[in-house]
Structures are given as structure tokens and as C-alpha cells.
N, C-alpha and C positions, 0 to 999 in steps of 0.2 A: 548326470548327462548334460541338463542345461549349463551345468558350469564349465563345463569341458568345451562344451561349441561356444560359449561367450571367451572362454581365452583364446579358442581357435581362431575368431573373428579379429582377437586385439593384434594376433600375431601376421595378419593379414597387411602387407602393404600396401600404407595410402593411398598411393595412385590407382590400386585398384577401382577406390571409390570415385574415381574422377568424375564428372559430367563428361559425354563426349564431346568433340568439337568436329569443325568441319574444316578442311583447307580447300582455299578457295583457286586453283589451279591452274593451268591451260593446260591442253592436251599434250602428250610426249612424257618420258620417263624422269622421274625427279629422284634424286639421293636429298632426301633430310636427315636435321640434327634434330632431335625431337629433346626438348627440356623438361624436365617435370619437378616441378616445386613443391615444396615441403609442405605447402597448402592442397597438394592436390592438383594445381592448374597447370597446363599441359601448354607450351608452344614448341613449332616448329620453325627451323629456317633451313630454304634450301643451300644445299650445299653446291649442289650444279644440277642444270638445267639442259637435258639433250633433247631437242626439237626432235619429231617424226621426219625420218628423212635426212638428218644432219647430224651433226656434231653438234660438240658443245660448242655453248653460246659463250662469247668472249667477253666479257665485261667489259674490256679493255680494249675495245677494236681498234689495229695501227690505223696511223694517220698517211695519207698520202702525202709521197716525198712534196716537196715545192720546186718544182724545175727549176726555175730560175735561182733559188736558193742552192740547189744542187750546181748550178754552172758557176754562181761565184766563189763558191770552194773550188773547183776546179782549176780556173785560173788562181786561186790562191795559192793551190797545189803548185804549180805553175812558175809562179814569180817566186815561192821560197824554193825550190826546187834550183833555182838561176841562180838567186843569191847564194846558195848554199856552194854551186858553183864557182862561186866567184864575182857573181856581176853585184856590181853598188845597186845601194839604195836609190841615189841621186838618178842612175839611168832608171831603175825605175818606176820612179816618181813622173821624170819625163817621160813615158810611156806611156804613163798613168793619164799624163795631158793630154796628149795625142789622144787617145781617145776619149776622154771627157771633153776636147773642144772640139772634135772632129762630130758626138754625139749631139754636143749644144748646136753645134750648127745644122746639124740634121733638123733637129726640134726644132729653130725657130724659122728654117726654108732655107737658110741663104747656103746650104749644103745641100744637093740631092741626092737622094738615096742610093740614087746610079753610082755614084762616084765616092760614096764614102769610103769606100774599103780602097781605093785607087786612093785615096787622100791619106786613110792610116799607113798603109805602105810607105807611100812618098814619104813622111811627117817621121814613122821609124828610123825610115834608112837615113834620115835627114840628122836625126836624135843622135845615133849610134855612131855613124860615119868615123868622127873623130876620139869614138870613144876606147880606150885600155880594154876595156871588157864588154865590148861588141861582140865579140864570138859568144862569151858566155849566155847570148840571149837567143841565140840561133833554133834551140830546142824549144824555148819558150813559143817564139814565133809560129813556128812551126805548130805546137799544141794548139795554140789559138786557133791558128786557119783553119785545122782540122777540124775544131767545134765549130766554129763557123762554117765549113761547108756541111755540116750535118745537118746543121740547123736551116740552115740555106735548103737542104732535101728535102728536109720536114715542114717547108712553107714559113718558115717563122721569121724569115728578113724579109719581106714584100712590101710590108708597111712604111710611112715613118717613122709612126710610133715605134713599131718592132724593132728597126733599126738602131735609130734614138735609145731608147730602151738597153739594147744588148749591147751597144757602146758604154753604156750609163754603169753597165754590172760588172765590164771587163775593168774599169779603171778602177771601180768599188773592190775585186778582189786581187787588185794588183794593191790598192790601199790597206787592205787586212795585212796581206805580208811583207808590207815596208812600215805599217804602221803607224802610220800620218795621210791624212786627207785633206789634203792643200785645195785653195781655191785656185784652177789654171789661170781664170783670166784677171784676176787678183794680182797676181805675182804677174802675169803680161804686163799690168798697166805699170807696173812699180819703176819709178825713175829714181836717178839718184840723188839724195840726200830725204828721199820718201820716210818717215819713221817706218820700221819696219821691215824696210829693204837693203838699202844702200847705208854706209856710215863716208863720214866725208874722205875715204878713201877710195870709192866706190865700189866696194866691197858687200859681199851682205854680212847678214849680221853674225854671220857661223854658222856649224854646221845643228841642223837638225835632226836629234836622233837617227844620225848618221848620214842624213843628207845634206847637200852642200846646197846652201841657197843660193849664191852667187852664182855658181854653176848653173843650179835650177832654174834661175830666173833668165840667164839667157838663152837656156836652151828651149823656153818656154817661148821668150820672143822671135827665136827661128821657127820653131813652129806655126806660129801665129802671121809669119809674110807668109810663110808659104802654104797655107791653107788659102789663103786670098786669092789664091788661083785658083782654087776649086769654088768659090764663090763666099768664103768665110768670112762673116763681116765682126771683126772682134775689135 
């Protein structure tokens, strides 16, 4: 008989014999993976974790969008949407200036905030007037104004800085989808025989991934008299 219970015992699985353990928990329903080792030691790991009152707990909790991040895809939307249309690079690139200098002048006063959008206007139709593929930007314009009076609803152009600012992102994603981010006032100052700008023909240098410098530069310098009337000191 005693040798019958001593093999019954050998035929017993280790883990029977474990030490217990304790898991140390917070309140609410847990699903574990329980592991047991060949020594007998026993751990757990939970598999998921549903709070009293909730759901499961996310490991992973999304992040909240970035507005502003969210508005300069938008107009990138925007501007390749135009090009894809038809409209060059070169227009805009100049559009692109238009409101990066129309913004800088916001930021450093000599633009007030009353009149900045009265000044991109003016500085657009000033840009396109004589351009082949001005219509093709008519939808773009349009998107713009629309963000911007939304944003305008939602208190977010009253500042400055906000101003400033929302000028600063629209030329940022008009630069994503032409692909170059030119300095405006850089190419404003550029005269001819500048390295960089003009060749002694007074020409620029060629075109840049599909924009035309020579183009650019002068339409850069129409921009720039006529911001001066709005108070733009460049």
C-alpha cells in the first residue's frame, strides 16, 4: 500500500506543489496569463485590465490632433489640389510670399492686424493679375478665406501673434506642396549681378524645382511696394 501512494505522489504534477503567491492588484476584473515553471514558480501577467465602471484600459491612449498642424495640411491640400489643376509652382511660391511678408510685417507692427487680410488680398490679385494660370487659383483662394473665417468665428485671429502666426502656416503649407521654402525677403533684396539671383543677363539663375526665379523675384518685388501702403517696411 505504501508503495502504491509513494508512485501516486511521483505521478502528481509539480505545480501542485507550488508555495502560493499573492498578486498584488487594484480593484476591477483582470484576465491573466498565469506561467508555471518547471521549478514549480508560478507568475502571472495581466492580459487586460477593465476598470469598475469602464472599459478597457488603453495602453496606447491617441494623442490629440495638433490644430495648427491639422490647418497646414490643409492648405497643402489646397495648393497641390491648384497645381494639380494646372497653376505653376512659381505662382505659388509668390503666394507663398504674400503671406510670409504680409505675416512678418504683422509680427514686427509695421502691418496691423486690421488690415492684414486687406493687404493679402491686394498682394494676391497683384501676384496673379498677369498670370496664365490665375484662374487656376480661384478655388484655392476661396479654401483659404473659408479657414480663415472659421477660425476668425472661433476667436483665433484677434491677436498679433495669432495673426502673425496663421500667416506664418499658410505659406508653410503652400511650401510643402511646391516643395521649396524660399526666403521672401531675401529674393526682394536680390539685384542684378547679386550671386545667387541675377547672371549678367539679368536673368536668375533658372528655374527651381519648377519655379522660375526671375519670375519669382520680381513678383516678389511687386509685392513688397505694395505692402508699403499698408505700412510694410521691408
Amino acid at each position: 500500500m505504501r508503495r502504491i501512494l509513494a508512485l501516486a505522489l511521483l505521478l502528481v504534477p509539480s505545480w501542485a506543489w507550488a508555495e502560493p503567491f499573492v498578486l498584488d492588484l487594484p480593484p476591477g476584473t483582470h484576465n491573466l496569463s498565469i506561467t508555471v515553471a518547471a521549478d514549480g514558480t508560478v507568475s502571472a501577467r495581466p492580459l487586460r485590465t477593465v476598470t469598475v465602471g469602464g472599459g478597457p484600459v488603453n495602453p496606447n491612449p491617441p494623442v490629440d490632433p495638433d490644430p495648427m498642424a491639422e490647418f497646414i495640411e490643409e492648405i497643402r491640400k489646397a495648393t497641390a489640389d491648384a497645381l494639380a489643376l494646372g497653376g505653376s509652382k512659381t505662382s505659388g511660391a509668390a503666394l507663398s510670399a504674400v503671406y510670409s511678408l504680409v505675416g512678418s510685417g504683422v509680427a514686427d507692427g509695421s502691418i496691423a492686424p486690421g488690415v492684414a487680410f486687406t493687404a493679402v488680398r491686394a498682394a494676391s490679385d497683384k501676384v496673379l493679375a498677369g498670370q496664365p494660370d490665375k484662374d487656376k487659383w480661384t478655388v484655392f483662394r476661396t479654401r483659404v478665406s473659408n479657414s480663415l473665417n472659421a477660425l476668425k468665428a472661433d476667436g483665433l485671429l484677434e491677436t498679433k501673434e495669432q495673426v502673425s502666426g496663421i500667416l506664418a502656416n499658410i505659406a508653410k503649407g503652400i511650401d510643402k506642396a511646391t516643395g521649396q521654402s524660399l526666403d521672401a525677403k531675401a529674393l526682394g533684396r536680390a539685384t542684378k549681378g547679386e550671386a545667387g539671383a541675377y547672371d549678367t543677363d539679368g536673368k536668375a539663375d533658372g528655374i527651381l524645382d519648377g519655379i522660375d526665379l526671375a519670375k519669382l523675384i520680381e513678383l516678389i518685388k511687386l509685392i513688397i511696394e505694395l505692402l508699403k501702403i499698408f505700412g510694410g517696411g521691408f
